[in-house]
C-alpha positions as CSV (number, residue, x, y, z in Angstrom):
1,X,3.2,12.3,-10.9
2,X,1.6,14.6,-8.7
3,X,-1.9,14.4,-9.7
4,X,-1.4,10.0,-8.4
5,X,-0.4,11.1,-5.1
6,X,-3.5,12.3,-3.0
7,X,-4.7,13.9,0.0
8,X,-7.8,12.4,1.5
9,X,-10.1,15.1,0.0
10,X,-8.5,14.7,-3.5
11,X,-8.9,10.5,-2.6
12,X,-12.7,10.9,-1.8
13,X,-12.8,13.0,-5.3
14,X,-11.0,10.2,-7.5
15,X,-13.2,7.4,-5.7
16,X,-16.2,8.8,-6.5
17,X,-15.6,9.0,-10.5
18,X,-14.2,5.2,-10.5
19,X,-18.0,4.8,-8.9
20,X,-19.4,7.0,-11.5
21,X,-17.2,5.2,-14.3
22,X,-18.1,1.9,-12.5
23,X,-14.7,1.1,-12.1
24,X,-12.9,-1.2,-10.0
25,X,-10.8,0.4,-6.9
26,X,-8.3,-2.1,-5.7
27,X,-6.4,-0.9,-2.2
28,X,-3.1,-2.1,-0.3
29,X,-1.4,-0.2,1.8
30,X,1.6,-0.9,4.1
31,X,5.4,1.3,5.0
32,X,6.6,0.6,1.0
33,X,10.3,1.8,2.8
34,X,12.5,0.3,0.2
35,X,11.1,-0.8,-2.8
36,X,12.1,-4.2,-4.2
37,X,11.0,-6.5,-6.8
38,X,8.6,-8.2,-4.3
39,X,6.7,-4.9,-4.4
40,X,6.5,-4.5,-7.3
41,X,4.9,-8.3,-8.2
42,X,3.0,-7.9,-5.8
43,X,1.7,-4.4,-6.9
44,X,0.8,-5.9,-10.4
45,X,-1.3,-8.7,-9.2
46,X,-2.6,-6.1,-7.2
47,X,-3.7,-4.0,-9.9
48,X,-4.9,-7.0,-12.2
49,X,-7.4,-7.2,-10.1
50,X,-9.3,-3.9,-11.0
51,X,-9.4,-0.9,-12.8
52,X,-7.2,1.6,-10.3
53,X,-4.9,0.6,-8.1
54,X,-4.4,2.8,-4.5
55,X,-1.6,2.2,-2.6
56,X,-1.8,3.8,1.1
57,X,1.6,4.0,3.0
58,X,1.8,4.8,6.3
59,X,3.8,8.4,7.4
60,X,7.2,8.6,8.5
61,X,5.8,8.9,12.3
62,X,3.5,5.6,12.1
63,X,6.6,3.6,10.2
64,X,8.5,4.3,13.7
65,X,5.9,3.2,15.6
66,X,5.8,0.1,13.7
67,X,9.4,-0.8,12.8
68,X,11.8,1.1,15.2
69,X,13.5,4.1,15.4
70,X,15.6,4.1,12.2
71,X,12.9,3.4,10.2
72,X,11.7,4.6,7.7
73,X,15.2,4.8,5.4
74,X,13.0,6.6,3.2
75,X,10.8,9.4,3.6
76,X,7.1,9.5,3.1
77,X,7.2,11.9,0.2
78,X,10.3,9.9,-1.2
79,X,8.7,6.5,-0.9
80,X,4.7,8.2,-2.3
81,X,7.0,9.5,-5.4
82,X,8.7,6.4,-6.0
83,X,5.5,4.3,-6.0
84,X,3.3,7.1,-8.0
85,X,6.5,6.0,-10.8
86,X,5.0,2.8,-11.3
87,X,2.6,2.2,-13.9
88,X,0.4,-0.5,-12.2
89,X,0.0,2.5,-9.5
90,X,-3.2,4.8,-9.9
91,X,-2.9,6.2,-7.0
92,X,-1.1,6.8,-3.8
93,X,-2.2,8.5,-0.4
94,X,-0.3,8.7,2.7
95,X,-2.2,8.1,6.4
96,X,-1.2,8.4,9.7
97,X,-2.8,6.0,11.8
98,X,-1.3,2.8,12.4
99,X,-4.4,0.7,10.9
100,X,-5.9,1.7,7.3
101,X,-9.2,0.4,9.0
102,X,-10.2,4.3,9.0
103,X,-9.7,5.4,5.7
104,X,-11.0,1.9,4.0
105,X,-14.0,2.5,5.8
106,X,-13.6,6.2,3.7
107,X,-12.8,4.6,0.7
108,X,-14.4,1.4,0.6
109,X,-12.6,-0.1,-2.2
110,X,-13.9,-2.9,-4.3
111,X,-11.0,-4.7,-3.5
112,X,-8.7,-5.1,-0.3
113,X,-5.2,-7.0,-0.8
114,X,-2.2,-7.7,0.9
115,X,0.7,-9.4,0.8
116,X,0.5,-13.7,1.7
117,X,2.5,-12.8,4.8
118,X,-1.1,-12.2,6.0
119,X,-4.1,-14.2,6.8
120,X,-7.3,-13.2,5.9
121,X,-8.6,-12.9,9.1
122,X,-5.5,-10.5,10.2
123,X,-5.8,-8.0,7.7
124,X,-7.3,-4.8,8.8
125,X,-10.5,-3.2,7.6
126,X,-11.6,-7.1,6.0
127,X,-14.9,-6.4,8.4
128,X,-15.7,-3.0,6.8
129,X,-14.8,-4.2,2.8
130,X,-16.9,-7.0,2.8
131,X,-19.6,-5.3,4.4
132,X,-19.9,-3.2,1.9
133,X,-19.7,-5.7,-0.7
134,X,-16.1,-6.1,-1.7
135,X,-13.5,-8.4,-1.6
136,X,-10.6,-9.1,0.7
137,X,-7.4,-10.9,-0.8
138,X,-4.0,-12.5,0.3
139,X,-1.6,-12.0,-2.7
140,X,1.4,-15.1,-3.1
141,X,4.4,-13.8,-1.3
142,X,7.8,-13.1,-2.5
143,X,10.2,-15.6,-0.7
144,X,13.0,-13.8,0.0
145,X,12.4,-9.7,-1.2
146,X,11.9,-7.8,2.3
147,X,13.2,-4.7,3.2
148,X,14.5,-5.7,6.5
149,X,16.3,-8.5,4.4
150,X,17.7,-5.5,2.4
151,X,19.2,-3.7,5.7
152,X,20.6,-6.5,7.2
153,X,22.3,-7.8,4.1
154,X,23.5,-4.0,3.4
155,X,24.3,-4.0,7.0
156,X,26.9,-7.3,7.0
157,X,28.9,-5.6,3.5
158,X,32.2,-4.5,4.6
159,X,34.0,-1.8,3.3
160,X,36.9,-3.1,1.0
């Protein structure tokens, strides 16, 4: 598994043989804290939509920033293994800005997805993909499968 999960350099290699193999690089990123079955739906339309399939999650430090202190439940290294499991994954890198916008405008994928939660017009780094040609998607969204629904629902169990 540790030849899916890449550091930027090792990323800017594997991008430039999908371009040499003129393959398909579709992109999603997000915190991927607790993996449920919406993720992994979502993931296979993802990667239906191309040849490789790179999945960018933000680090432990930018999950805090964008959830609250007790998040992540996971760690970064825990939550890059766990999706580098799948088989509709290709790859998986880990940034640490709050936007992708960056390291799309590195990778410049052929496609850009995320989940229907989003509009187009909210999803960062649509400006840089379709400049450069590709395409910028919002997937059908679970009803239901969040990891915040996940807490809160392990949070009202009480002990027997």
């Amino acid at each position: 598994m540790d030849e899916k999960i890449l550091t930027r350099k090792r990323l800017g290699d594997a991008r430039a043989r999908l371009r040499a193999g003129d393959q398909r690089l579709v992109f999603t990123n997000g915190c991927f804290d607790l993996l449920h079955v919406g993720h992994v739906r979502y993931l296979q339309a993802a990667r239906s939509l191309g040849d490789a399939l790179l999945v960018a999650i933000n680090s432990d430090r930018a999950v805090r920033e964008l959830k609250g202190a007790n998040r992540p439940i996971m760690n970064e290294a825990e939550r890059a293994e766990m999706l580098a499991a799948l088989s509709a994954v290709s790859y998986v890198t880990i940034f640490d800005e709050l936007s992708p916008r960056k390291l799309l405008a590195e990778v410049l994928p052929d496609v850009l997805v995320k989940g229907g939660d989003y509009a187009i017009d909210e999803i960062h780094g649509r400006e840089e993909v379709e400049a450069a040609g590709g395409r910028v998607l919002a997937l059908p969204f679970v009803e239901g499968a969040s990891t915040t629904g996940i807490i809160e629902r392990i949070k009202a169990v009480k002990p027997e």
